[in-house]
N, C-alpha and C positions, 0 to 999 in steps of 0.2 A: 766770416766773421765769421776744442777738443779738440769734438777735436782729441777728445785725450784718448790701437791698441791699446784698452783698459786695464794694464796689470794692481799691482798691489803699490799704494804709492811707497816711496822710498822714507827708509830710517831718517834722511835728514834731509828732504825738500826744500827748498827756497820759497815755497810759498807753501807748504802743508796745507793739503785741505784746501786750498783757495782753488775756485771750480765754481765759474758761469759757464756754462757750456755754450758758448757761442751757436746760436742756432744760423747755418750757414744752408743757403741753398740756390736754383735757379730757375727761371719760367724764360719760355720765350713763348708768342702769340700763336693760337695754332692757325690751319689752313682752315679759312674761314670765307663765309660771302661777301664781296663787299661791305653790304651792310651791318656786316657786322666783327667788323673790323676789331673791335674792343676786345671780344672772348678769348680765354685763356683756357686752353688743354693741357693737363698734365694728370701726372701717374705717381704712385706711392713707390718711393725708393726705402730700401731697407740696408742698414749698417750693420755690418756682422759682426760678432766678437766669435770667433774662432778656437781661438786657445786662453783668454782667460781665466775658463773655470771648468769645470768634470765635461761639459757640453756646448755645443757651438749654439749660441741664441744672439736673437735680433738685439741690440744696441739702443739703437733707434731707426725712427723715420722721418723719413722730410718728402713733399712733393717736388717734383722735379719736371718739366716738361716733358707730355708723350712723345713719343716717336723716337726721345733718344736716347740711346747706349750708357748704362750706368752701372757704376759700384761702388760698396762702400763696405772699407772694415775699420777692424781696432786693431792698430801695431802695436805691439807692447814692447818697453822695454826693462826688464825686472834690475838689471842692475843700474840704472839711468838713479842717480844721485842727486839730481835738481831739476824740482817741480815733479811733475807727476810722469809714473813711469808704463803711461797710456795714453794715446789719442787717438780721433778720427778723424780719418781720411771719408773725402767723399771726390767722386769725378765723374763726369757728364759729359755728354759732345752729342752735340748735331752730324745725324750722317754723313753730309756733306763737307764737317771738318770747320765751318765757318761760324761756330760758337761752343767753347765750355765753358763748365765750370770746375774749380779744385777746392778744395779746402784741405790745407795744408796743415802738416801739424804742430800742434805747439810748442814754443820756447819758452825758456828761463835764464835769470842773469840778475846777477846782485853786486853791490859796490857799496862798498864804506870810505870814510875819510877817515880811516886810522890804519888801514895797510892790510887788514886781516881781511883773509876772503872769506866770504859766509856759503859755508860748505865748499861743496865739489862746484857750485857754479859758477859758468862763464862770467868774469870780469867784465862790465860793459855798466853805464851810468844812464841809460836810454831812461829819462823823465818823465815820458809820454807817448801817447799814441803817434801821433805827429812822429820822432825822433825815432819809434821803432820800426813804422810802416816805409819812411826812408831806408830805414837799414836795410829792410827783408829787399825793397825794390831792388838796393844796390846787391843784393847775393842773391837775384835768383830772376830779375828783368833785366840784364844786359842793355846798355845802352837805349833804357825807356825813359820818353823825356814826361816827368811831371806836367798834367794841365790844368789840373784843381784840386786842393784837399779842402776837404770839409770837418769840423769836428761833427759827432754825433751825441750832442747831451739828451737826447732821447734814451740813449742807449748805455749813459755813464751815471754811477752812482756811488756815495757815501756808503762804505762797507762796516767803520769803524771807528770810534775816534775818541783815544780816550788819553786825559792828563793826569798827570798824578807829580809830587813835589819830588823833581831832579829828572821828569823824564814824558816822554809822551809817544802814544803809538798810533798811526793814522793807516786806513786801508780803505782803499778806493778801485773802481771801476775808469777806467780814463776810453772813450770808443771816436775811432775817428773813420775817415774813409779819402783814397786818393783814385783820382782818376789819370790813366798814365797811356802812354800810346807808343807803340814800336813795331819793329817790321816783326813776323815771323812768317817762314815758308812762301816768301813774296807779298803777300797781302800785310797790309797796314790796320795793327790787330789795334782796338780801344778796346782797356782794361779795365773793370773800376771793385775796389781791394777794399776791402773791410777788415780793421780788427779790432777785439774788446780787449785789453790789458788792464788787467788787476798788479795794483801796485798794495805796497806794505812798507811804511818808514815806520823805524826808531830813531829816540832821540833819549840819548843818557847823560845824565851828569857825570862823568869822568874826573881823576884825580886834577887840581891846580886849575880846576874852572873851565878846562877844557870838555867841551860836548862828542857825545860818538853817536856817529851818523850813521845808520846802513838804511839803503834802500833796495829791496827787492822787486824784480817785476816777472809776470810771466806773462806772456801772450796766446789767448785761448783758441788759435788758429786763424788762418788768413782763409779769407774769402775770396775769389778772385773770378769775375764771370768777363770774359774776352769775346768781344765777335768784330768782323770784319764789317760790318755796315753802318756804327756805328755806336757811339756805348749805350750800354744797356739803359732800358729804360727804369727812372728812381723807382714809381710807380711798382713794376713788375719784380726790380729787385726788393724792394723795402714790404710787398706784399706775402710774396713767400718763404720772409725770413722767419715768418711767426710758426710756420708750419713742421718744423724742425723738434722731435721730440725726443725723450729716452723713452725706451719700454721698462716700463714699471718694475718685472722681476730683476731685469739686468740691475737696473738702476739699486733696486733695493740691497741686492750681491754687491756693490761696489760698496756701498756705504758701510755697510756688516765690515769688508774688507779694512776699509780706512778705519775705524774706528777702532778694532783689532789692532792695527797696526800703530795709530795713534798712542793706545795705551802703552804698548809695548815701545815705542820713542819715550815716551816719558817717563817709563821704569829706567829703561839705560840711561837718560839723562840726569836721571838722580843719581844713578850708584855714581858717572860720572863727575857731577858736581864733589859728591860723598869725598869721593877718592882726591879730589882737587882740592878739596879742603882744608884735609890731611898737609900740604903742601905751603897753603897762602890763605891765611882768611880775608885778605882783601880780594883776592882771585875769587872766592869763595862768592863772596859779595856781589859782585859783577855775574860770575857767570848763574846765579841765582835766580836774579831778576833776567837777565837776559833769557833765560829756560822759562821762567814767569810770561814774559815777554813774547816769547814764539809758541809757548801752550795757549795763549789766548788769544793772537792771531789766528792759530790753526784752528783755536773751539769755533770763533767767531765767522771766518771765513769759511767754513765746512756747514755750517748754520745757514749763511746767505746762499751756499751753492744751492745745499738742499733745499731750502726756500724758492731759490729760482729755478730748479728742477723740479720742485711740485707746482709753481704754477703756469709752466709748460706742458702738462699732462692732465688728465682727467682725473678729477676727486670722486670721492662714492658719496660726498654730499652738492646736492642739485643747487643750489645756490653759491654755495663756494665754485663749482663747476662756470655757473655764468659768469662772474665774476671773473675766471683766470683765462675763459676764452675771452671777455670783454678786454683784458691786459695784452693780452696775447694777438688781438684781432682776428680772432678764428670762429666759426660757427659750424654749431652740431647742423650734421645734415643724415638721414636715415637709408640708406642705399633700396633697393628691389632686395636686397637678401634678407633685411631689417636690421641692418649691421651702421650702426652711428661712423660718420667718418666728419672729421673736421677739414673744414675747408676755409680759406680765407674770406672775410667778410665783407671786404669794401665790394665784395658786387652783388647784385641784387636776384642774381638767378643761379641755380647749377644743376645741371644734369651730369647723368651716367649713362656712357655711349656704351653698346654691345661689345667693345672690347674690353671696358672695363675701366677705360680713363676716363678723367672727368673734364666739363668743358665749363668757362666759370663766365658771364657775361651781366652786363644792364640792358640789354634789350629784350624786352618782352615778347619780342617775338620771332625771338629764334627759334628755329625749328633743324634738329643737326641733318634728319634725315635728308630734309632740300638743302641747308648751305654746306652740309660736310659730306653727304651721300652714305652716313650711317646711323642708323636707329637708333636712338636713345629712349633715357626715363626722367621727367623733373623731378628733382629729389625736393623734398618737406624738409623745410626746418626743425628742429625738435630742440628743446634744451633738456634732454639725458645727457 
């Protein structure tokens, strides 16, 4: 469950601005005592943007299981003409080959019922999370047989939704998940795939009572964590999806970008309509409100992104801060350096082991030095 190499989004995106950033990532249990089966080991992975602005700076972070092999950038693509022309890649793997994770990057695709394509995007009518997470399986899991999909209304939300006389425009969050199984490299991999899809309909009154439909969707990346023993557990996947952040500068660069960018779509789409006018004032008409129509999808969906991108990060106000960890399920924790790190919250204890990863449990009385045979520190709660 970006996802989006971050460049500058395109002149005429299918979803302008529409941006939940799917927070996607993976835990697996570390090497623990018996008794203490429950804890969780992992390490801060960082997502690079590389080339999208004068210097290479971190993207975001998400924790990821210790011990194993990770990376993550921003692929950009500056001439990509539908949806955004940036996303993040993330990928993981256990040494022994027998668990990752990916996160894939995102798509776009629009369909109307009057013949016209909206923009440069792929043709395709996919209504929902359900109909797109089939698609992705069928391009890109060969011969994986479905075992459960679930939706996720945890995770879906009301973006927009406004009527007005001859017309109306709806923009929504749709988040599902499938669980799928197939062979890879001999072993019999269980997979289970998350994605958040932000859709966007119009609906116009058209000439002789006839209505025009387009519906847009893009999908904010696939999440997909496979291992061979068994599928992952809800628990350990649904815990460290909260942990998934942008870094603030990045984040604040991207938005300057779009908004720049924004203005400048909407000055060409005036002189455009201007010029069209000239021609047809009934054309005029239409393509008016239609420019109406996608300026305030793009204000409103750029609004909800940034909204859900500040309350996946830390605020400089201490109350607003508890609050978006309490949404989030994350809690300040103060490291031996005095350095605040968030950690997921559903467990009752966490320490910081001499290498630096952290080990996350409800048992009191763990101790890493006897069940892991390495040092650690319990780290304090704080709400900074």
């Amino acid at each position: 469950m970006p996802p989006d190499g971050y460049p500058l989004p395109s002149p005429r995106p299918a979803l302008a601005g529409a941006a939940i950033l799917v927070a996607l990532y993976a835990l697996q249990p570390a090497r623990a005592a018996p008794g203490n089966a429950d804890a969780l080991r992992v390490q801060r992975a960082e997502i690079i943007d590389a080339k999208g602005f004068d210097k290479p700076m971190v993207a975001a972070t998400v924790m990821v299981p210790a011990g194993w092999k990770h990376g993550g950038e921003v692929q950009w693509n500056i001439g990509r003409r539908c949806g955004k022309p940036y996303g993040l890649r993330l990928q993981a793997g256990a040494p022994d080959g027998s668990e990752a994770i990916e996160l894939a990057l995102p798509e776009a695709w629009g369909a109307t019922n009057y013949g016209a394509p909206l923009g440069d995007c792929p043709q395709a009518g996919l209504r929902n999370a359900r109909e797109y997470l089939t698609s992705w399986i069928g391009r890109h899991r060969k011969d994986a047989r479905l075992v459960e999909y679930k939706p996720r209304p945890d995770k879906s939300q009301v973006l927009a939704q406004n009527q007005w006389a001859g017309g109306s425009l709806r923009s929504w969050v749709d988040s599902g998940q499938a669980l799928i199984t197939y062979r890879q490299g001999g072993r019999e991999m269980h997979e289970l795939l998350v994605a958040n899809v932000v859709f966007s309909q119009s609906r116009l009154a058209g000439a002789g009572g006839q209505v025009l439909e387009s519906l847009q969707g893009q999908a904010l990346g696939v999440l997909g964590w496979r291992r061979a023993s068994g599928p992952v557990p809800q628990r350990h996947f649904d815990l460290m999806w909260a942990t998934l952040k942008a870094a603030p500068e990045w984040q604040a660069r991207i938005n300057a970008a779009e908004q720049q960018m924004a203005a400048e779509n909407a000055a060409t789409q005036a002189q455009i309509s201007r010029m069209q006018a000239e021609s047809s004032r009934e054309t005029l008409a239409h393509i008016k409100r239609r420019g109406e129509i996608r300026n305030e999808a793009m204000q409103e969906t750029a609004r909800m992104r940034n909204e859900t991108w500040r309350s996946g990060q830390a605020t400089q106000d201490r109350m607003h801060k508890d609050t978006v960890r309490t949404i989030r399920e994350v809690q300040g924790y103060r490291d031996p350096r005095g350095v605040v790190v968030e950690l997921p919250q559903h467990y009752d204890h966490a320490w910081q082991l001499r290498d630096g990863s952290y080990v996350l449990t409800d048992d009191p009385s763990f101790d890493p030095g006897r069940d892991l045979g390495m040092a650690g520190e319990k780290l304090q709660r704080t709400r900074e």
